[in-house]
C-alpha positions in Angstrom: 0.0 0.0 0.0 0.9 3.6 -0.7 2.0 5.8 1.7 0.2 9.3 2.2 2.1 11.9 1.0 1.5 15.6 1.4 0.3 16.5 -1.9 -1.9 13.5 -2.6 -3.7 14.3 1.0 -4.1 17.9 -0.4 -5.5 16.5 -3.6 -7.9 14.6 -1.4 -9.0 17.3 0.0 -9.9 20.1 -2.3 -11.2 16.8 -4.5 -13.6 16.6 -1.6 -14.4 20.1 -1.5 -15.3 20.6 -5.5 -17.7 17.4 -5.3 -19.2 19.1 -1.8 -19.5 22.5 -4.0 -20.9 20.8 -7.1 -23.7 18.3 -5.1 -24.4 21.3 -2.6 -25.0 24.1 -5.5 -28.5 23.0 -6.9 -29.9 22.3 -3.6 -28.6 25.9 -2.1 -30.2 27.9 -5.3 -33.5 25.8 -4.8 -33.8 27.0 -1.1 -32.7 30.2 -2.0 -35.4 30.3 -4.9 -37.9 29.0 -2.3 -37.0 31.5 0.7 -37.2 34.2 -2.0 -40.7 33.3 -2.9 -42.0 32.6 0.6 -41.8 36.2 1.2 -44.7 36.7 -1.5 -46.6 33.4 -0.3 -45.6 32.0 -3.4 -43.5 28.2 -4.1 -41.3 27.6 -6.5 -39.7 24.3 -7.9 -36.5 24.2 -10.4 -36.3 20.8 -12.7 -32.5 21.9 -13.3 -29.7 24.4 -11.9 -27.0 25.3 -14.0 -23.7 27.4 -12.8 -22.7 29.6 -15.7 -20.2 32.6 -15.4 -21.4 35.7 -13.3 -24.9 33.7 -13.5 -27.6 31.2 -12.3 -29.4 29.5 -15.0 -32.9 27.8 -14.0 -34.5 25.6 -16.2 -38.0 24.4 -15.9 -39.6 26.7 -13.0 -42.9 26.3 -11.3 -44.0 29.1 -9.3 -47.4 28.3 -7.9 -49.5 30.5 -4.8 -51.9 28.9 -2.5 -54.4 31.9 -2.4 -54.2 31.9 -6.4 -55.0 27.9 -7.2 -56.5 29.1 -10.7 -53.4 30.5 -12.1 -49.9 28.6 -13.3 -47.0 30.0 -14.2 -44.5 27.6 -15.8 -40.8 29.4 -17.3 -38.7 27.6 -19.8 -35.6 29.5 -18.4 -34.4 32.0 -15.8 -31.0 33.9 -15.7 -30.3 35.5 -12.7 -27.4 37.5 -12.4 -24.9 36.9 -9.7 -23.5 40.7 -9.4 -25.2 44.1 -8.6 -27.5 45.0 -10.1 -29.0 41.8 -10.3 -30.5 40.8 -13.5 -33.4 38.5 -14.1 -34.0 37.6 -17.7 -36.7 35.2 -18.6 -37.2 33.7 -21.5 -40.1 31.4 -22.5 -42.9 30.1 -20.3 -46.4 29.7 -20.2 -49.0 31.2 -17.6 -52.3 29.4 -17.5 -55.3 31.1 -15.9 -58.3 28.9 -14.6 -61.7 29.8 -13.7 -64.0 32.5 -14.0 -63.1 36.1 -13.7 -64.5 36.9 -10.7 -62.8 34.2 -8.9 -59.7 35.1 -10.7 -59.7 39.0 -9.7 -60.8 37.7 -6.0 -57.6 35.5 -6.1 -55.2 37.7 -7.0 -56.9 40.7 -4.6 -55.8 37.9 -1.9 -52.4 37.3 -2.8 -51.6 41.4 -3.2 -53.1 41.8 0.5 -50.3 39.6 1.5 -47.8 41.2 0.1 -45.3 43.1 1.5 -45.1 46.4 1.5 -43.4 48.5 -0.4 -39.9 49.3 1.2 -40.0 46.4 3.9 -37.0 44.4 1.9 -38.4 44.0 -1.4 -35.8 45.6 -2.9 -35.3 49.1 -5.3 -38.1 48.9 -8.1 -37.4 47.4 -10.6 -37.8 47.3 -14.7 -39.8 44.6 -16.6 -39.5 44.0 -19.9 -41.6 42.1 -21.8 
């Protein structure tokens, strides 16, 4: 048997710490995704995670709201940008709207009365682009 030497241990080691990095990412940007969303009383679920350079990239995202079970918003893919400002870019996605109108408008008159207000850490206003 080999003997341990110095530089294979330190191999070893940041070895260890790049597959700990890699298996950890996906499940940290999920939560992150998640916590993000609780603030709005909304879910989230991400099929895949990707790591790309200055970037997040989110592929096949769910955002659903339990005072809002009529709509469904499905995105193809999300960018989110890792620096200030941060960037969101979407790009495809469907949202499906169930039900009739005055259940719909009484929905989402729910999920804005839980919101919060404006100032209390949702961040500067932002631009949308569609």
């Amino acid at each position: 048997m080999k003997a341990l030497t110095p530089w294979r241990v330190v191999a070893v080691v940041v070895l260890a710490l790049v597959v700990g990095a890699v298996l950890g990412f996906a499940p940290l940007v999920r939560s992150r995704a998640n916590e993000a969303a609780g603030r709005y009383g909304a879910a989230v679920e991400i099929a895949w995670v990707k790591p790309a350079w200055g970037r997040v990239i989110l592929e096949g995202v769910t955002v659903t709201h339990p005072d809002a079970p009529g709509i469904h918003v499905r995105l193809d893919r999300v960018e989110v940008s890792l620096t200030a400002p941060r960037v969101v870019k979407v790009r495809g996605g469907l949202v499906q709207v169930e039900g009739d109108p005055e259940a719909l408008e009484a929905q989402l008159e729910k999920v804005r009365a839980g919101l919060p207000e404006a100032g209390s850490g949702g961040g500067p206003a932002t631009r949308h682009d569609v």
